[in-house]
C-alpha positions as CSV (number, residue, x, y, z in Angstrom):
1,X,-28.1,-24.1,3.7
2,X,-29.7,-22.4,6.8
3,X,-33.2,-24.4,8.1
4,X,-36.3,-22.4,7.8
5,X,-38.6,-22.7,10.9
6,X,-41.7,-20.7,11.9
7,X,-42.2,-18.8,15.1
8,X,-45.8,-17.3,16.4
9,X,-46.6,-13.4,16.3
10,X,-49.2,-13.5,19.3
11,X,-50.4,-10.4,18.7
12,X,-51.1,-10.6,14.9
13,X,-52.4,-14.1,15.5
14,X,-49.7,-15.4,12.7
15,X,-46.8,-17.3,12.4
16,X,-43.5,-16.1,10.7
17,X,-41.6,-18.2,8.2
18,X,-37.4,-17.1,9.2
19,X,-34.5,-18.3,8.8
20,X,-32.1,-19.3,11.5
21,X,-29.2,-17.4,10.3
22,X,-31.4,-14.1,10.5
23,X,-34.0,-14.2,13.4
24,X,-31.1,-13.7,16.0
25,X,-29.3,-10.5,15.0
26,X,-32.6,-9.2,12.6
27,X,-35.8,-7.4,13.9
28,X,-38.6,-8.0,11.4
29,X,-41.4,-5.3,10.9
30,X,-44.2,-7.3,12.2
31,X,-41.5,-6.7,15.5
32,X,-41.1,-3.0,14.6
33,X,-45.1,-3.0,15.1
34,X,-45.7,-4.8,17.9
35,X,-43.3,-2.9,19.9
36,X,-43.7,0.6,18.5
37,X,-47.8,0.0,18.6
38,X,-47.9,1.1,15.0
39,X,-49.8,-0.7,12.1
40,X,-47.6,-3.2,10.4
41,X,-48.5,-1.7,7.3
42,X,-47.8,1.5,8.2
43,X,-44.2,0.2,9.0
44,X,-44.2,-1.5,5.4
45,X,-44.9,1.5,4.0
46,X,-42.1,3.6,5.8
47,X,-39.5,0.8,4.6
48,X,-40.6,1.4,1.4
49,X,-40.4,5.2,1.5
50,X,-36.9,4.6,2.6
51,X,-35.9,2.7,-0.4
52,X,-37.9,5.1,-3.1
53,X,-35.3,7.5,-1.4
54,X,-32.1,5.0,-2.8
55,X,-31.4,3.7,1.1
56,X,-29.6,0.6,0.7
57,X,-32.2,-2.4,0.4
58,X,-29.3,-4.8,1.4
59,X,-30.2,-3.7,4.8
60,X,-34.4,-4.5,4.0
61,X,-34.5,-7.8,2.7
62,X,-38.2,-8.8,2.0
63,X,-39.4,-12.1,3.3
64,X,-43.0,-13.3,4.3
65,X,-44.9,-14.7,6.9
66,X,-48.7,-16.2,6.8
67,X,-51.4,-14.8,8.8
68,X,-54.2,-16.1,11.0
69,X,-56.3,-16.9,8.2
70,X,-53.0,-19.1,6.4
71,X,-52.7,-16.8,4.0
72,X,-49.1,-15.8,2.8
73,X,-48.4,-11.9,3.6
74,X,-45.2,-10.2,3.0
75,X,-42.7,-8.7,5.6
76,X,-39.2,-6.9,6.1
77,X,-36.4,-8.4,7.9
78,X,-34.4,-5.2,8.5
79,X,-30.3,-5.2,10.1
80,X,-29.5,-4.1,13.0
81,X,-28.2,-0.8,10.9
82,X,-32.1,-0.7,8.9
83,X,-33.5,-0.7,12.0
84,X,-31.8,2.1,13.3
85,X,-32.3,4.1,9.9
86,X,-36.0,3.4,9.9
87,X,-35.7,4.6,13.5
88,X,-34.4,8.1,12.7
89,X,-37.9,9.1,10.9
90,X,-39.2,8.0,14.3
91,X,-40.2,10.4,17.3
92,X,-38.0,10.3,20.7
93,X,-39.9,7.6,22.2
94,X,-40.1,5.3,19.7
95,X,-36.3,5.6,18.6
96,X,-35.4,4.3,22.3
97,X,-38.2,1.5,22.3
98,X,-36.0,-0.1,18.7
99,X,-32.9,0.6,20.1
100,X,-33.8,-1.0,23.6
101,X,-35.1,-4.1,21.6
102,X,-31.6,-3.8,19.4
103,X,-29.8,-4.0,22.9
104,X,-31.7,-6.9,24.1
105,X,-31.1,-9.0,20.6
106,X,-27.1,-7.9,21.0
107,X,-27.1,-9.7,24.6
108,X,-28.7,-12.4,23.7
109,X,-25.9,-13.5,21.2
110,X,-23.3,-13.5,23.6
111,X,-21.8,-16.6,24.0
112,X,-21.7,-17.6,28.1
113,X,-18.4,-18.4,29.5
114,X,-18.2,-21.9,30.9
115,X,-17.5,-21.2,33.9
116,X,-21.2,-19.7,34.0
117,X,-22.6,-23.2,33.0
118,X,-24.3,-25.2,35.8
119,X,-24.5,-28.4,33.6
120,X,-21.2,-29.9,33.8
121,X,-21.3,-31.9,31.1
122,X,-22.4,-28.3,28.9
123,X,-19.5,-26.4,30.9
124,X,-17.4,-29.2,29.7
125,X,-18.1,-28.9,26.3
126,X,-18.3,-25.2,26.4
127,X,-15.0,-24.9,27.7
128,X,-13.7,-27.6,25.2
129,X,-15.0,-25.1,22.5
130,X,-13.4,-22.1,24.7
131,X,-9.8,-23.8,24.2
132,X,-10.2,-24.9,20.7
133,X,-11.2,-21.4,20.0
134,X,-8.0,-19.8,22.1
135,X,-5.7,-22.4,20.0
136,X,-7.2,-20.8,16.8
137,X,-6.8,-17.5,17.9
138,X,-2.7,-18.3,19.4
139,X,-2.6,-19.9,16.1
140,X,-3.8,-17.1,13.9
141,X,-1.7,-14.4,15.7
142,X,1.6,-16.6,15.5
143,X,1.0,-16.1,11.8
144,X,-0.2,-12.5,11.6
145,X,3.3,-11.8,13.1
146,X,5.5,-14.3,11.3
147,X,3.6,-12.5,7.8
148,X,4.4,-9.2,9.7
149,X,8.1,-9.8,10.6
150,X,8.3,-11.4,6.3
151,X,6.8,-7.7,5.6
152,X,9.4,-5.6,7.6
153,X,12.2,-7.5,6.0
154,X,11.1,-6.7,2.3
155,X,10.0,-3.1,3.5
156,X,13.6,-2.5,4.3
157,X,15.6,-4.4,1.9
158,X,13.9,-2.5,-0.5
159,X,14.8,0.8,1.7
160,X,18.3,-0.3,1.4
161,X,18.2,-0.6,-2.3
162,X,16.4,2.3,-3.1
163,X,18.9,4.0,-1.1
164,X,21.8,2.4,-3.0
165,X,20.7,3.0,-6.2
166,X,19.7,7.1,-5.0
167,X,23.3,8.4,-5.6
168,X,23.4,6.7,-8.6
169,X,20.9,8.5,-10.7
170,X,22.0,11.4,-8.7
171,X,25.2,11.2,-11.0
172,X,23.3,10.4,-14.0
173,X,21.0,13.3,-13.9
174,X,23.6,15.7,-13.4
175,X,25.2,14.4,-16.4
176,X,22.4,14.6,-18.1
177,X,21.2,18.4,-16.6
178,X,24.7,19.6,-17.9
179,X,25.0,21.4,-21.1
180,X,28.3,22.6,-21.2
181,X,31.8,21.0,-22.1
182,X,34.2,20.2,-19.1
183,X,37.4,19.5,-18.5
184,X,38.5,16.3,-17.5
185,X,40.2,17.5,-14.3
186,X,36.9,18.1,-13.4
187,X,35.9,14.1,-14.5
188,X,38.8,13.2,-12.7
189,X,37.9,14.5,-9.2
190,X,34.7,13.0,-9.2
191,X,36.6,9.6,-9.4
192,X,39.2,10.9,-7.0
193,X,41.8,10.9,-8.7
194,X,43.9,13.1,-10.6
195,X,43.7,14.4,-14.7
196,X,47.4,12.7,-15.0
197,X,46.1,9.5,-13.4
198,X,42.6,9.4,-15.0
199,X,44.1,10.0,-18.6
200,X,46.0,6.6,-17.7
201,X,42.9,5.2,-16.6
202,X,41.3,6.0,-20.3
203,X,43.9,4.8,-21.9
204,X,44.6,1.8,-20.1
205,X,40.6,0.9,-21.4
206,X,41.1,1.4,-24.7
207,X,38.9,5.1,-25.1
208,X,42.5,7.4,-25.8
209,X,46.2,7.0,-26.4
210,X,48.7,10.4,-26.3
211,X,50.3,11.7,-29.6
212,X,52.5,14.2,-28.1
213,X,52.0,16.0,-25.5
214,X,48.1,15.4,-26.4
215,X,45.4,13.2,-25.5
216,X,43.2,12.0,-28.5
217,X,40.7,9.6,-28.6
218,X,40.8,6.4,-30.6
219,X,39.3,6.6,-34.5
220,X,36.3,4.9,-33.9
221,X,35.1,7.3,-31.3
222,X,36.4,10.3,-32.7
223,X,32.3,10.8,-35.2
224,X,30.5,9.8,-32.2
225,X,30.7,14.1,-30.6
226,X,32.7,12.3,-26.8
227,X,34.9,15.8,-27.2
228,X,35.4,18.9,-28.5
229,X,38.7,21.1,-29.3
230,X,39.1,24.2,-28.3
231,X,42.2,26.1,-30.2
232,X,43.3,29.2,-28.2
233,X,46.9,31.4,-29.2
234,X,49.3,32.6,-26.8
235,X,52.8,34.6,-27.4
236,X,56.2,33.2,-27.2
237,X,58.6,35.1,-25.0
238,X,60.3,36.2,-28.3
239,X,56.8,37.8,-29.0
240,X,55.6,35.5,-32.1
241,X,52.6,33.7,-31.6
242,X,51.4,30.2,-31.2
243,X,48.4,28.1,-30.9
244,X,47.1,25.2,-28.8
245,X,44.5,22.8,-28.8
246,X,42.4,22.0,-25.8
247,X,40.0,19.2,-26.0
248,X,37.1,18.8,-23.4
249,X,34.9,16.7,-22.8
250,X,30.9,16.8,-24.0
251,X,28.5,15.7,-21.2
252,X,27.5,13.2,-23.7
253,X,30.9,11.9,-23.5
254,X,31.0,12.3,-19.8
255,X,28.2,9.7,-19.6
256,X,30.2,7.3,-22.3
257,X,33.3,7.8,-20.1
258,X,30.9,6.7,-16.7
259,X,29.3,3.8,-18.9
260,X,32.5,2.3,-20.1
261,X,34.4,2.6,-16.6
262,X,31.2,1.1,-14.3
263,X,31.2,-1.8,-16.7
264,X,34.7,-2.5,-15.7
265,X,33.7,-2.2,-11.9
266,X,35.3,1.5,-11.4
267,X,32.5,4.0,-10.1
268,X,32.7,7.3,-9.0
269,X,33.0,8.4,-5.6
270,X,29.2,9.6,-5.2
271,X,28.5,5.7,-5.8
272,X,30.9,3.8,-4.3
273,X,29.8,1.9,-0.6
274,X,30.4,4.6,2.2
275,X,33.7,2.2,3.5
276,X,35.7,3.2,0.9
277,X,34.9,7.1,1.0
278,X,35.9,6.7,4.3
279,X,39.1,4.7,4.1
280,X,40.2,7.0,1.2
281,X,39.5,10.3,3.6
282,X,41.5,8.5,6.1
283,X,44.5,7.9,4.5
284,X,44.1,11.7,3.0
């Protein structure tokens, strides 16, 4: 709770009921009068013409003071910032008398340094305050950077996982921007490996088994549109004619096929850690 004390106005022949926490850093407009030699309640009524125009009254806080007869009046206690836009409306002259008194106000809070003190019991307790103030301050900036250092970390952990999981959706979207049927040749070499090997690879996971010389999916994927056949004829070298079936893979499938083979741990090339790529193009 801040203690309320009065101070004199010599000139108005009054005394002005403040605050402690305000009177140091705040010019009031009995001030604004005395040292502009207008009429205090022409000052009032400027302040007021400022706040009909929406200026921020945080800035004007209304407060009172009693004059030489006792009786209570009322008063501004304006911010450094108020006084500077009640100074604006202000000729040259009387601009630079606020802002001199603004400057005077500003000095007066600074804080001596102890050293300054002729007392030595003050510049001992001064300087006490000076250390304790330092320690605070050390104290404060130790933490500031420990905080700081905790923030890089995440910042590029999270880097490193956003990068990791980047090539993945690279794959998935262009499974997903990819109308057309392939073959899985094609699949194949995005695993690095070849259609003889990858065909094992299927089968060896339970998705096809050969009849033939043919690949075919198991029964209970066979409704769910994985592949599609195409039938083509060509001519015997006796010069009748003959037909084959060539099934390739939807993209639909293609993303079943990725699903199914990433739950057992085998990725394709786009996402597998950079060591590998490099091991396998070395022994290439």
């Amino acid at each position: 709770m801040d203690k309320i004390k009065s101070v004199e106005a010599p000139d108005l022949g009054s005394s002005l009921v403040l605050s402690d926490s305000t009177d140091k850093n705040r010019m009031t407009s009995l001030e604004i009068a005395e040292i502009t030699g207008k009429q205090h309640a022409h000052v009032m009524r400027d302040i007021r013409k400022l706040l009909e125009q929406g200026v921020s009254q945080s800035n004007f806080g209304l407060a009172k003071y009693t004059d030489k007869q006792g009786k209570p009046r009322e008063m501004y206690s304006l911010t450094p910032k108020g006084c500077l836009i009640l100074a604006s409306g202000y000729d040259a002259l009387l601009r630079e008398r606020i802002i001199n008194r603004l400057e005077q106000l500003e000095k007066s809070m600074t804080v001596q340094p102890s050293y300054q003190i002729e007392d030595p019991i003050a510049r001992a307790e001064a300087w006490i305050a000076e250390q304790k103030e330092k320690k605070m301050l050390e104290e404060k900036t130790v933490q500031q950077t420990i905080l700081i250092e905790e923030k890089n970390t995440e910042i590029i952990e999270l880097s490193t996982a956003i990068t990791e999981m980047q090539p993945k959706v690279s794959y998935v979207d262009t499974i997903l921007q990819c109308k057309d049927t392939i073959h899985v040749t094609a699949i194949a070499q995005d695993y690095g490996q070849s259609a003889k090997a990858f065909n094992i690879l299927l089968r060896n996971y339970g998705i096809q088994h050969k009849v033939g010389s043919q690949w075919i999916l198991y029964a209970k994927y066979l409704p769910c549109g994985y592949v599609q056949s195409e039938t083509y004829t060509y001519t015997h070298k006796n010069g009748t004619k003959g037909a084959r079936s060539n099934v390739k893979w939807t993209q639909k499938g293609r993303l079943f096929i990725y699903n199914t083979l990433k739950a057992h741990g085998v990725l394709p090339l786009i996402e597998q850690p950079e060591t590998n790529n490099t091991s396998k193009q070395q022994a290439v």
